[in-house]
C-alpha positions as CSV (number, residue, x, y, z in Angstrom):
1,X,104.0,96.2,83.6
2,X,106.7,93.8,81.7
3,X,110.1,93.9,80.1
4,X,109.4,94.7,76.2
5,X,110.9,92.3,73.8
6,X,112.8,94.1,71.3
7,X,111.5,93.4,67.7
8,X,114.4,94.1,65.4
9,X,113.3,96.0,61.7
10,X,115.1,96.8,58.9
11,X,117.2,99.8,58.2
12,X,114.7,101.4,56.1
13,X,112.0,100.8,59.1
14,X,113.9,103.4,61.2
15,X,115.2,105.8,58.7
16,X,111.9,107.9,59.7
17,X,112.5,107.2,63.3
18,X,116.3,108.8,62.5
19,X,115.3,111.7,60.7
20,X,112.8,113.5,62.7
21,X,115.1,113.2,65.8
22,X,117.1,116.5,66.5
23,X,120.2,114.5,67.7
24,X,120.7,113.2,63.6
25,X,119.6,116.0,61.6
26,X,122.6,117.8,61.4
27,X,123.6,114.5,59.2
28,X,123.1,114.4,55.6
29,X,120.8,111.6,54.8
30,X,123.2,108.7,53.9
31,X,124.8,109.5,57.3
32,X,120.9,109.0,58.9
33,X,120.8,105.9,56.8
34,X,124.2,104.1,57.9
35,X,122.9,105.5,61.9
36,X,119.2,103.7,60.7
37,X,121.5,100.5,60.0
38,X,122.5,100.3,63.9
39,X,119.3,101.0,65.4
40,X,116.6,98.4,66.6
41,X,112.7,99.2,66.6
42,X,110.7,98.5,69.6
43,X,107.0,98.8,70.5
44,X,106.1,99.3,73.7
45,X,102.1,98.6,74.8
46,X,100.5,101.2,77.1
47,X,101.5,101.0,80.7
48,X,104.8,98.9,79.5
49,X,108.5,99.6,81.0
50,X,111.2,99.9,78.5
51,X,113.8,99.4,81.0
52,X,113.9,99.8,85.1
53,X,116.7,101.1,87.5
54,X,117.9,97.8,88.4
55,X,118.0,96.7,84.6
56,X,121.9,98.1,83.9
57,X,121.1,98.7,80.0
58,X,123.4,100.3,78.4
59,X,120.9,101.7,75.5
60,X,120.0,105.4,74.3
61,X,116.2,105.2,73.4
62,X,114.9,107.5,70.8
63,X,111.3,108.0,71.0
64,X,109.2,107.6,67.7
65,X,105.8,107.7,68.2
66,X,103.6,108.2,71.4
67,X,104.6,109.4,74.7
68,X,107.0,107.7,77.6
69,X,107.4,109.1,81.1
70,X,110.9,108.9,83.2
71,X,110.2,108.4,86.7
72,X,111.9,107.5,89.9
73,X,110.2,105.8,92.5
74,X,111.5,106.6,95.9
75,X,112.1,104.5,99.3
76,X,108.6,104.9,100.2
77,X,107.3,103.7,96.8
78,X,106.2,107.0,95.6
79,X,106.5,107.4,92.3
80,X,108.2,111.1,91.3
81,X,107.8,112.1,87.4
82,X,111.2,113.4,86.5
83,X,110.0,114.5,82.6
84,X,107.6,113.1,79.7
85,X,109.0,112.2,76.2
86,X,107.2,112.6,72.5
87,X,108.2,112.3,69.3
88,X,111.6,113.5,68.6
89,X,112.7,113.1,72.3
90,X,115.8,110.7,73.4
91,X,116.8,109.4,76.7
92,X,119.9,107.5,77.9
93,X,122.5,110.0,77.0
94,X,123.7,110.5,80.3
95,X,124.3,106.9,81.0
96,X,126.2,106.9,77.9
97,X,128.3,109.8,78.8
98,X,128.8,109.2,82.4
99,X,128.9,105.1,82.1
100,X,126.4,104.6,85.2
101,X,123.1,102.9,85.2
102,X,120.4,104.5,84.6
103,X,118.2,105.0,87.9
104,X,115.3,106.1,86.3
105,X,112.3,103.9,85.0
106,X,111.1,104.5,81.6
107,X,107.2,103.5,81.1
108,X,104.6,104.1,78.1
109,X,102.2,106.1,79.0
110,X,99.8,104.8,75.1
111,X,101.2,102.8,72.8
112,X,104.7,103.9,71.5
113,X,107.2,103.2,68.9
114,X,111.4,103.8,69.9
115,X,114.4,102.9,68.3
116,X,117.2,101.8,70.4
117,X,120.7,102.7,70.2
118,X,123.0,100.1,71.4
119,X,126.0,102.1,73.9
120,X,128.6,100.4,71.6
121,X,127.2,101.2,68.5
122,X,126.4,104.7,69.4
123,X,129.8,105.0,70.7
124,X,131.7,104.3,67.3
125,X,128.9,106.8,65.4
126,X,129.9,109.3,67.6
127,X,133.5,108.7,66.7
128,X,132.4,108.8,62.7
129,X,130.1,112.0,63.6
130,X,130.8,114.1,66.5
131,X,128.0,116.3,65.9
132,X,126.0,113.8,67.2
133,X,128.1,113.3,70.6
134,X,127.6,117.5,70.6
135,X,124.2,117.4,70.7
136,X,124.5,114.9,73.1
137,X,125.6,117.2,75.7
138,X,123.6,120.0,74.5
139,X,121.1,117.9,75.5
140,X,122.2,117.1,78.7
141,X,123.5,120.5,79.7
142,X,119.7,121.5,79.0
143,X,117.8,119.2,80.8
144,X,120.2,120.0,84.1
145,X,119.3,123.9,83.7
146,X,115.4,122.8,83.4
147,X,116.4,120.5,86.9
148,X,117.8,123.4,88.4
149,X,114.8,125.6,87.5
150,X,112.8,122.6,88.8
151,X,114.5,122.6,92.2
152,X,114.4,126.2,92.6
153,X,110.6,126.4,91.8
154,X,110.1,124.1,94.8
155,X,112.2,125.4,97.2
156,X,110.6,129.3,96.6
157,X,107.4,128.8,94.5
158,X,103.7,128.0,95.5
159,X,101.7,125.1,93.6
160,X,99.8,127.9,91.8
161,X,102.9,129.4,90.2
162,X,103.9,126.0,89.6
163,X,101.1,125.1,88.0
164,X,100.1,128.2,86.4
165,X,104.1,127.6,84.4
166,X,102.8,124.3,83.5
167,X,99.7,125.3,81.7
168,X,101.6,128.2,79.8
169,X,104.2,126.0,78.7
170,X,101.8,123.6,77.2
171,X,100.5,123.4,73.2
172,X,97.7,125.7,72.6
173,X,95.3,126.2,69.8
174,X,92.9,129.8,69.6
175,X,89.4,129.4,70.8
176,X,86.6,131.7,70.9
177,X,86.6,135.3,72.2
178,X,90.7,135.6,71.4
179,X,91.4,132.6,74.4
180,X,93.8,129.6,74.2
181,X,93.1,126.1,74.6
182,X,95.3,123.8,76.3
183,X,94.9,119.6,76.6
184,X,96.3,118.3,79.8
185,X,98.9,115.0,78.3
186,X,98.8,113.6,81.7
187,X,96.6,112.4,84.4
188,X,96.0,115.1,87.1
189,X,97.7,112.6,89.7
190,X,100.9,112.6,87.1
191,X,101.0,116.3,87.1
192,X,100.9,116.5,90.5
193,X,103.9,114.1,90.2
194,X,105.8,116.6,87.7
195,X,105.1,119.7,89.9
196,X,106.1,117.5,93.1
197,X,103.0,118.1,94.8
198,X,99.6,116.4,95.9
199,X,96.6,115.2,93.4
200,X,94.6,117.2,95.5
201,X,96.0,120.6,95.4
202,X,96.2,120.5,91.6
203,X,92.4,120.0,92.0
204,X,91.8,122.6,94.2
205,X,94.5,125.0,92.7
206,X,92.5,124.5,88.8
207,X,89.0,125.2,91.2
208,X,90.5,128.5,92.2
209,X,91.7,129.4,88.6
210,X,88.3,128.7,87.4
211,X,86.5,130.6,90.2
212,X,88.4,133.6,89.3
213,X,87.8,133.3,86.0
214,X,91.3,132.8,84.9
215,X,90.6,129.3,83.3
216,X,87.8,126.9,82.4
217,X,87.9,123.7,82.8
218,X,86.1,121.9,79.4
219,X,85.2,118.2,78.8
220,X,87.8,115.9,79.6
221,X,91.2,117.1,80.1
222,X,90.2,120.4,78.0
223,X,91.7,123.8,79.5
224,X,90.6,127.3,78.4
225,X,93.2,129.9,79.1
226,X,91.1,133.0,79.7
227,X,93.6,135.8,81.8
228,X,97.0,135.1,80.2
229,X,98.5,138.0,81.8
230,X,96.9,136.8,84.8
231,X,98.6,133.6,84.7
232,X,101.7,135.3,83.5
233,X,101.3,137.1,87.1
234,X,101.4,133.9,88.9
235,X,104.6,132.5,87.1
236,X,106.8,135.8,88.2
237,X,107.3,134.6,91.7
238,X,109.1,131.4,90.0
């Protein structure tokens, strides 16, 4: 993994980049335009690190295109999955509003296109627009609830109610005989990551689904949601 270079576009680059995120919709478009003028386009190769712990940026990175995972790697040099980012998705607002480094590690997980929000500039947009610096901590304020869900689901729930949440929460397209199919965005040793347990017992825990014939597992990373009440079942002791 390596430090991505920032290749700087021109307004008009980002003004898509701008528009689709949530934080600048509430602007009319010659407000997204003058934030497009402010913003710097990166790309960011698979397996790259936009920034580290120990980098002391002071950026808020907006996600364009592909996927980016937040992680934390610990004393022991395991690596714990805090949350994955797609389209739409924005990180670094905390380090804005708090002014402390970031401590998390931001890496593609495919190629990926962000645009980057310098702490200054962001700051005087957010004195021009302050529904931006509202959905700011809207943001914030929900990503600590889904932490303190997060928590509690470790301290009282088993890897199979974990895991069966994980599956409902994920995109999922009809499929034959009135079932629901679900694509698995991560490696099963990422997952495992996410729900803060082993590679392993997310293997053995999809084994049991399927022998109970709650899921099949298809071709590649292919899930077939067969007993959603059954599921539903499992996520009540979260």
């Amino acid at each position: 993994m390596h430090t991505s270079i920032a290749t700087e576009k021109s307004a008009g680059a980002n003004e898509l980049c701008v528009s689709r995120v949530p934080l600048f919709q509430s602007l009319s478009y010659e407000q997204q335009l003058e934030v497009a003028g402010v913003a710097h386009a990166i790309h960011l190769d698979r397996a790259e690190l936009s920034y580290s712990a120990a980098s002391n940026n002071s950026q808020l990175l907006v996600v364009h295109t592909g996927r980016v995972k937040i992680s934390r790697t610990n004393s022991n040099g395991h690596e714990q999955i805090i949350r994955v980012l797609g389209p739409g998705d924005f990180f670094g607002a905390s380090a804005f509003l708090t002014g402390i480094s970031p401590e998390n590690d931001a890496t593609a997980l495919e190629d990926a296109q962000l645009c980057v929000f310098r702490h200054a500039d962001l700051a005087q947009l957010i004195q021009r627009h302050a529904s931006i610096g509202l959905c700011m901590l809207q943001d914030v304020s929900r990503r600590l609830g889904e932490t303190e869900s997060r928590l509690a689901a470790v301290i009282s729930a088993d890897v199979s109610s974990r895991l069966a949440d994980y599956l409902l929460s994920l995109p999922a397209v009809a499929s034959a005989e009135r079932a629901l199919e679900v694509v698995l965005p991560l490696a099963k040793k990422d997952i495992a990551s996410l729900l803060d347990t082993t590679p392993e017992s997310i293997s053995r825990q999809l084994r049991s689904l399927s022998e109970a014939r709650v899921i099949v597992q298809g071709r590649g990373n292919r899930i077939t949601l067969l007993d959603i009440d059954a599921l539903s079942e499992l996520t009540n002791a979260l």
